[in-house]
VORO-729834 format. One record per atom (N, C-alpha, C, O): x, y, z; atom name. Coordinates in nm, 3 decimals. Layout:
VORO-729834
x, y, z, atom
X, Y, Z, CA
...
END
This chain:
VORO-729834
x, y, z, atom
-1.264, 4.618, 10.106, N
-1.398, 4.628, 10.159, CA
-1.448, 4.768, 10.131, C
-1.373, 4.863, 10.155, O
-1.589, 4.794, 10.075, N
-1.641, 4.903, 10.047, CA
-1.675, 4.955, 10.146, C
-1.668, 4.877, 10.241, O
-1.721, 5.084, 10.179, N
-1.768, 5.142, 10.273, CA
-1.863, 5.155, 10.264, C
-1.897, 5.205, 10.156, O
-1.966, 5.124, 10.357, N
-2.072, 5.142, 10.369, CA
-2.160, 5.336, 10.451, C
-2.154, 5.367, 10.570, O
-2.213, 5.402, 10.364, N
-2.193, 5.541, 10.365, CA
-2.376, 5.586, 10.456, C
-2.411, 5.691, 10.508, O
-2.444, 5.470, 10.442, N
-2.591, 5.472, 10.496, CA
-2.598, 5.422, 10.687, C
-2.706, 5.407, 10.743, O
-2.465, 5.402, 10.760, N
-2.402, 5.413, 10.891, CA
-2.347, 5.534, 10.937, C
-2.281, 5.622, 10.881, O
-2.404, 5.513, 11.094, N
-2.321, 5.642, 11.090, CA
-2.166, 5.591, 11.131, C
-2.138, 5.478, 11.170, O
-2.065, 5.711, 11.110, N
-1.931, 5.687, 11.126, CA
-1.887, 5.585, 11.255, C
-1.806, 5.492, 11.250, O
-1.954, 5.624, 11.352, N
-1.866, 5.525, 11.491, CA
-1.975, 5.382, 11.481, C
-1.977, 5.312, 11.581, O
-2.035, 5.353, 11.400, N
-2.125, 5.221, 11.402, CA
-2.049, 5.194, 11.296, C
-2.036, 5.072, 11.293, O
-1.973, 5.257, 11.180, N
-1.903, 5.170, 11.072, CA
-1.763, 5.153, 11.118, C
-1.689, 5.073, 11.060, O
-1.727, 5.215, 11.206, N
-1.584, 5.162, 11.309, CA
-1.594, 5.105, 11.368, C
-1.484, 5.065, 11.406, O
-1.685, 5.051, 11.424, N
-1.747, 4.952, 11.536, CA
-1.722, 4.815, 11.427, C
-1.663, 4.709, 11.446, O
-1.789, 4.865, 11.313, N
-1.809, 4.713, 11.252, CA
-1.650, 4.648, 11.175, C
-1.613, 4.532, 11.155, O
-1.584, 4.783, 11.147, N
-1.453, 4.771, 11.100, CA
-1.369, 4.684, 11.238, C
-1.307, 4.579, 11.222, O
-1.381, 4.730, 11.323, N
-1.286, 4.689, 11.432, CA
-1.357, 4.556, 11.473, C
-1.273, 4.469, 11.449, O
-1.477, 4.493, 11.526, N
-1.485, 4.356, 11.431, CA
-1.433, 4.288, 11.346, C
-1.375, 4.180, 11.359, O
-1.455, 4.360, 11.237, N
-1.407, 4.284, 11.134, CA
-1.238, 4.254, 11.142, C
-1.186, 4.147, 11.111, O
-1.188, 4.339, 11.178, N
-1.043, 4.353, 11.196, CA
-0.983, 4.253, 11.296, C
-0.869, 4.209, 11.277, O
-1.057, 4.216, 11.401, N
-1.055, 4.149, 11.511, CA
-1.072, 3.953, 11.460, C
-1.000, 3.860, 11.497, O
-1.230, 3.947, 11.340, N
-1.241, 3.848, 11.340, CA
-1.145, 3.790, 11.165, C
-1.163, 3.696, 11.087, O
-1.074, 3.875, 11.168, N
-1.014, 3.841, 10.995, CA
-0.858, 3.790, 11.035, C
-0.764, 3.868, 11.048, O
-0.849, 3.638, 11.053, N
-0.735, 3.594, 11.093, CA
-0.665, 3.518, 10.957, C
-0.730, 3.471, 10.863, O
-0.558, 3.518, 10.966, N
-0.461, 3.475, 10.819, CA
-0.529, 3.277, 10.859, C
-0.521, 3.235, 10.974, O
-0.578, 3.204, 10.764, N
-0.498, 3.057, 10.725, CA
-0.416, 3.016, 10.793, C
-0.303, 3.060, 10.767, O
-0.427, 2.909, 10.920, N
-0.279, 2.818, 10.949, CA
-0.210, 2.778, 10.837, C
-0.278, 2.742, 10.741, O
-0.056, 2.776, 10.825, N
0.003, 2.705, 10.825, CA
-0.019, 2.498, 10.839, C
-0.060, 2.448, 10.943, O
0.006, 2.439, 10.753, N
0.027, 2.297, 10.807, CA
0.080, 2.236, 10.885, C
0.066, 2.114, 10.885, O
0.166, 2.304, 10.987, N
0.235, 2.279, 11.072, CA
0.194, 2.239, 11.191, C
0.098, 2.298, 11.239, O
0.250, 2.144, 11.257, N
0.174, 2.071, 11.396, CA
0.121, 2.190, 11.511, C
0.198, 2.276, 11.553, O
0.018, 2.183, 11.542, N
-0.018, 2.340, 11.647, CA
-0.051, 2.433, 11.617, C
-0.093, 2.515, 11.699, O
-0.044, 2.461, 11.461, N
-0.089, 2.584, 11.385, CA
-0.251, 2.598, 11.427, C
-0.306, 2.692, 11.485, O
-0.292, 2.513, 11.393, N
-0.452, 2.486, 11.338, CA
-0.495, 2.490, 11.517, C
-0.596, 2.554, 11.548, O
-0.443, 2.444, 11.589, N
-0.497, 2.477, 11.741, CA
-0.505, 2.604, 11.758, C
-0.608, 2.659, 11.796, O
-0.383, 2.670, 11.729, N
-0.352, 2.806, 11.806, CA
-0.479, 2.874, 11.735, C
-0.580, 2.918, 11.790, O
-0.443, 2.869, 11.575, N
-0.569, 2.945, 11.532, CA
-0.707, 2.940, 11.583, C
-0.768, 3.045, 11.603, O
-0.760, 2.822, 11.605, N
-0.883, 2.781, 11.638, CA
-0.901, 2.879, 11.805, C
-0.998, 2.944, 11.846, O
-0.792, 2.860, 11.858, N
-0.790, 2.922, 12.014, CA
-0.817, 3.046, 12.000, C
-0.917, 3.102, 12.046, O
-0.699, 3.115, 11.914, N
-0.747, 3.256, 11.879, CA
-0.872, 3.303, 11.847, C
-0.923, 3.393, 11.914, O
-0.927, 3.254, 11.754, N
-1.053, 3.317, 11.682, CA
-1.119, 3.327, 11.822, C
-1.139, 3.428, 11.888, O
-1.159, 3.156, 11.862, N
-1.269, 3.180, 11.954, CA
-1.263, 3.272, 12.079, C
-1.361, 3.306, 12.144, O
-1.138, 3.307, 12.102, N
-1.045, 3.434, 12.233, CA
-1.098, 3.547, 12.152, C
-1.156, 3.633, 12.219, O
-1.089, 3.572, 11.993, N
-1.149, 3.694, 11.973, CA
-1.293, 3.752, 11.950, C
-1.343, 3.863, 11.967, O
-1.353, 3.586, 11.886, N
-1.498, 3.608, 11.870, CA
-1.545, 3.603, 12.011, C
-1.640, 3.680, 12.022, O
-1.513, 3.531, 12.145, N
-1.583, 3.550, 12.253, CA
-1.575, 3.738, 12.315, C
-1.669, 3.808, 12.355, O
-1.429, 3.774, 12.299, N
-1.428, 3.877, 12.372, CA
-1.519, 4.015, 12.253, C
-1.562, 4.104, 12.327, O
-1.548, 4.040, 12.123, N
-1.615, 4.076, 12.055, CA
-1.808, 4.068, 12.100, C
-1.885, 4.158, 12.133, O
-1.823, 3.954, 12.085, N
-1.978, 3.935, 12.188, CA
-1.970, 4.002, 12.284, C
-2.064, 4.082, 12.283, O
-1.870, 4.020, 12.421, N
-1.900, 4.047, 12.570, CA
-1.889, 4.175, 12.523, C
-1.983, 4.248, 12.554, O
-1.778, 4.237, 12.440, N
-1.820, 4.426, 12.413, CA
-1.953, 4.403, 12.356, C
-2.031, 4.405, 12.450, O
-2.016, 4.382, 12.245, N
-2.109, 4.383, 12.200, CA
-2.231, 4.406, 12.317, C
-2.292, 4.506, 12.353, O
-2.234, 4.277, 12.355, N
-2.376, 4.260, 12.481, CA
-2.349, 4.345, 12.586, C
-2.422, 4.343, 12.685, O
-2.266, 4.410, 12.580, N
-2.200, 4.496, 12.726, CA
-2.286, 4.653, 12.656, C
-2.363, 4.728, 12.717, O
-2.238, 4.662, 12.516, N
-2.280, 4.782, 12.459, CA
-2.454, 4.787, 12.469, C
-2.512, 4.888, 12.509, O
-2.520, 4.672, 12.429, N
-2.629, 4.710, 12.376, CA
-2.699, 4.673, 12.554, C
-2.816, 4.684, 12.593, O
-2.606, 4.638, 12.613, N
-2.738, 4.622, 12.772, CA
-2.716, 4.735, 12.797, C
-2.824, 4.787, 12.822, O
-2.596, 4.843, 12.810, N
-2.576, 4.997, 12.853, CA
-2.574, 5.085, 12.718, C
-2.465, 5.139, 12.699, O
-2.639, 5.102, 12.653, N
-2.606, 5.221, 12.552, CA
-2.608, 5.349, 12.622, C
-2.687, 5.395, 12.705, O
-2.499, 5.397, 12.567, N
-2.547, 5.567, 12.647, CA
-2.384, 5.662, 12.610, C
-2.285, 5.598, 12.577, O
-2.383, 5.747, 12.617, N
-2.262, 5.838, 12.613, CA
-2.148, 5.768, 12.621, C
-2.106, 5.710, 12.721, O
-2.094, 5.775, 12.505, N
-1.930, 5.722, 12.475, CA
-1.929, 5.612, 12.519, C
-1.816, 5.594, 12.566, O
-2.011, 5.494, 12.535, N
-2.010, 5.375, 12.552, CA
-2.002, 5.334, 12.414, C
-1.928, 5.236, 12.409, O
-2.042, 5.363, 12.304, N
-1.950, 5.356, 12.159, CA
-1.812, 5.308, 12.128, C
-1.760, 5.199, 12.101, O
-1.759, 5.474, 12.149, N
-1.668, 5.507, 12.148, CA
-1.537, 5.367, 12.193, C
-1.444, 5.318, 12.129, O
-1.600, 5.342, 12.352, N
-1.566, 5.274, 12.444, CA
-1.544, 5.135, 12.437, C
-1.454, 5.069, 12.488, O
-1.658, 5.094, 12.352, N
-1.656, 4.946, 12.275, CA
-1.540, 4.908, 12.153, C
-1.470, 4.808, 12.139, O
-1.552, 5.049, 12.062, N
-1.446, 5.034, 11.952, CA
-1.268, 5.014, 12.014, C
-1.179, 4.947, 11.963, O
-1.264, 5.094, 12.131, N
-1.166, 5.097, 12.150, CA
-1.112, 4.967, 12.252, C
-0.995, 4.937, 12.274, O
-1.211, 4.915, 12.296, N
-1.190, 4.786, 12.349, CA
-1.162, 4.688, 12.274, C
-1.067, 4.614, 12.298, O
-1.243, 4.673, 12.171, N
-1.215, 4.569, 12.094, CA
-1.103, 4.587, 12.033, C
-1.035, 4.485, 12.023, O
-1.037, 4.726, 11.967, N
-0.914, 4.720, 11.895, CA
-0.795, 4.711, 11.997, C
-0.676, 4.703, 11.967, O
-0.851, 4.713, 12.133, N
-0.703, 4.700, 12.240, CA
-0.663, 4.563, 12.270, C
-0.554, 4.508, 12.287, O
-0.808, 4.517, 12.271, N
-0.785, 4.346, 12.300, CA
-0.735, 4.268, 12.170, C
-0.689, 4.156, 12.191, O
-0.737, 4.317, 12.030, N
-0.719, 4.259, 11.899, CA
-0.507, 4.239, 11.888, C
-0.430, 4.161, 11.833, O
-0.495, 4.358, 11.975, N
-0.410, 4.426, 11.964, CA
-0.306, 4.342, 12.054, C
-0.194, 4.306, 12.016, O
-0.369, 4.315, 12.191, N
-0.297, 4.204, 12.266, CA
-0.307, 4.101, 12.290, C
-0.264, 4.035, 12.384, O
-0.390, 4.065, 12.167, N
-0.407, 3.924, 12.121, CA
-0.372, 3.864, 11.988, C
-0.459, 3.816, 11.915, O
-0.223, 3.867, 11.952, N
-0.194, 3.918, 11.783, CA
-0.192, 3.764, 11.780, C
-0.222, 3.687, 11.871, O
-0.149, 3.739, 11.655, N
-0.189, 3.624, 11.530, CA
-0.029, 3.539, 11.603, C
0.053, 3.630, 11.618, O
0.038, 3.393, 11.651, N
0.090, 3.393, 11.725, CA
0.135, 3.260, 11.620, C
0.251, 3.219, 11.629, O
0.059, 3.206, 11.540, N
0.085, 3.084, 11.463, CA
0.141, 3.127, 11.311, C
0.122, 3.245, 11.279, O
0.215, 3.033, 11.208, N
0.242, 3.059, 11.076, CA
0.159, 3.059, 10.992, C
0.163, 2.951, 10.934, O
0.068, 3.135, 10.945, N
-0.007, 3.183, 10.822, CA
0.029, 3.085, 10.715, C
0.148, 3.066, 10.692, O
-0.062, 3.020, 10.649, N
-0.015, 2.927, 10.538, CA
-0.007, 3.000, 10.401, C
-0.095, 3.062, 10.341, O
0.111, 2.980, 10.371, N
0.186, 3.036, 10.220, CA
0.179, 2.948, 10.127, C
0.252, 2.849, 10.133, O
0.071, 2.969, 10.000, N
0.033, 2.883, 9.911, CA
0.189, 2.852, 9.864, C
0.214, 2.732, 9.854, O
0.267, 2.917, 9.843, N
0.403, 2.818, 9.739, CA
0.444, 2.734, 9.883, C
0.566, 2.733, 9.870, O
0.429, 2.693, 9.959, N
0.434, 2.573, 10.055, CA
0.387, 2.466, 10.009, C
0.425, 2.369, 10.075, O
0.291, 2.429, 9.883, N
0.253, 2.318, 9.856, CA
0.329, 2.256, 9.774, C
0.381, 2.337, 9.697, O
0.366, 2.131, 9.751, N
0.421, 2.085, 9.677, CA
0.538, 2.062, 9.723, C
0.561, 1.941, 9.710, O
0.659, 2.137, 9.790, N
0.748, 2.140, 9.833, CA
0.762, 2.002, 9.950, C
0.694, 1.952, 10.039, O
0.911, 1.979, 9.879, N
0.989, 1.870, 10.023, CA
0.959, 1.865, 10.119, C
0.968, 1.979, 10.166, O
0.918, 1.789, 10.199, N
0.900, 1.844, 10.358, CA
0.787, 1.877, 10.459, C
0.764, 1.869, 10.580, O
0.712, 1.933, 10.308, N
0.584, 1.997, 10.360, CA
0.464, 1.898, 10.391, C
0.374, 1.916, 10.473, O
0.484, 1.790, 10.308, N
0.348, 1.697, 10.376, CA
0.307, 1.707, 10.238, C
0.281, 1.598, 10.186, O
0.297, 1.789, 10.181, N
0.172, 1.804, 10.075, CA
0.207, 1.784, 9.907, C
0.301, 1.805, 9.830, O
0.079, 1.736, 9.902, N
0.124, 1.687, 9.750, CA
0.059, 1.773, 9.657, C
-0.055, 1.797, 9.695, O
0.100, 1.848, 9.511, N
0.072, 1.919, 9.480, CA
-0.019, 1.846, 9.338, C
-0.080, 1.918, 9.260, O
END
């Protein structure tokens, strides 16, 4: 991802730590994968909005700051909990899938 240089620095960390928050790996094919993921995102895209709308109803001194670091604490104790799908999984015995 390029950087965007026309932001200022804690509004392009803001958007990084978003982004970081909403960039989850591919389930796996595996039974529960595709739930957990689905659970996750929406656990991270909901809690992303409430900093967001929290920021822009109070803007003011280090409420910035305050947002970035919320969102990367909650990203943080909310890690990726399902198997990431690994393209050489296709085709293979076992897997369900036909290549």
């Amino acid at each position: 991802m390029s950087e965007n240089t026309e932001l200022r620095g804690d509004v392009t960390e803001l958007l990084g730590a978003i982004a970081d928050a909403l960039d989850l790996p591919v389930p796996s094919i595996r039974e529960g994968d595709d739930h957990k993921f689905q659970r996750l995102l929406v656990d991270r895209a909901t809690n992303v909005w409430v900093a967001v709308s929290v920021l822009l109803q109070q803007p003011g001194s280090g409420a910035l700051e305050d947002t970035i670091a919320y969102v990367r604490r909650h990203t943080a104790d909310h890690p990726v909990t399902y198997t990431p799908f690994e393209p050489s999984e296709q085709g293979r015995p076992g897997t369900g899938v036909v290549a």
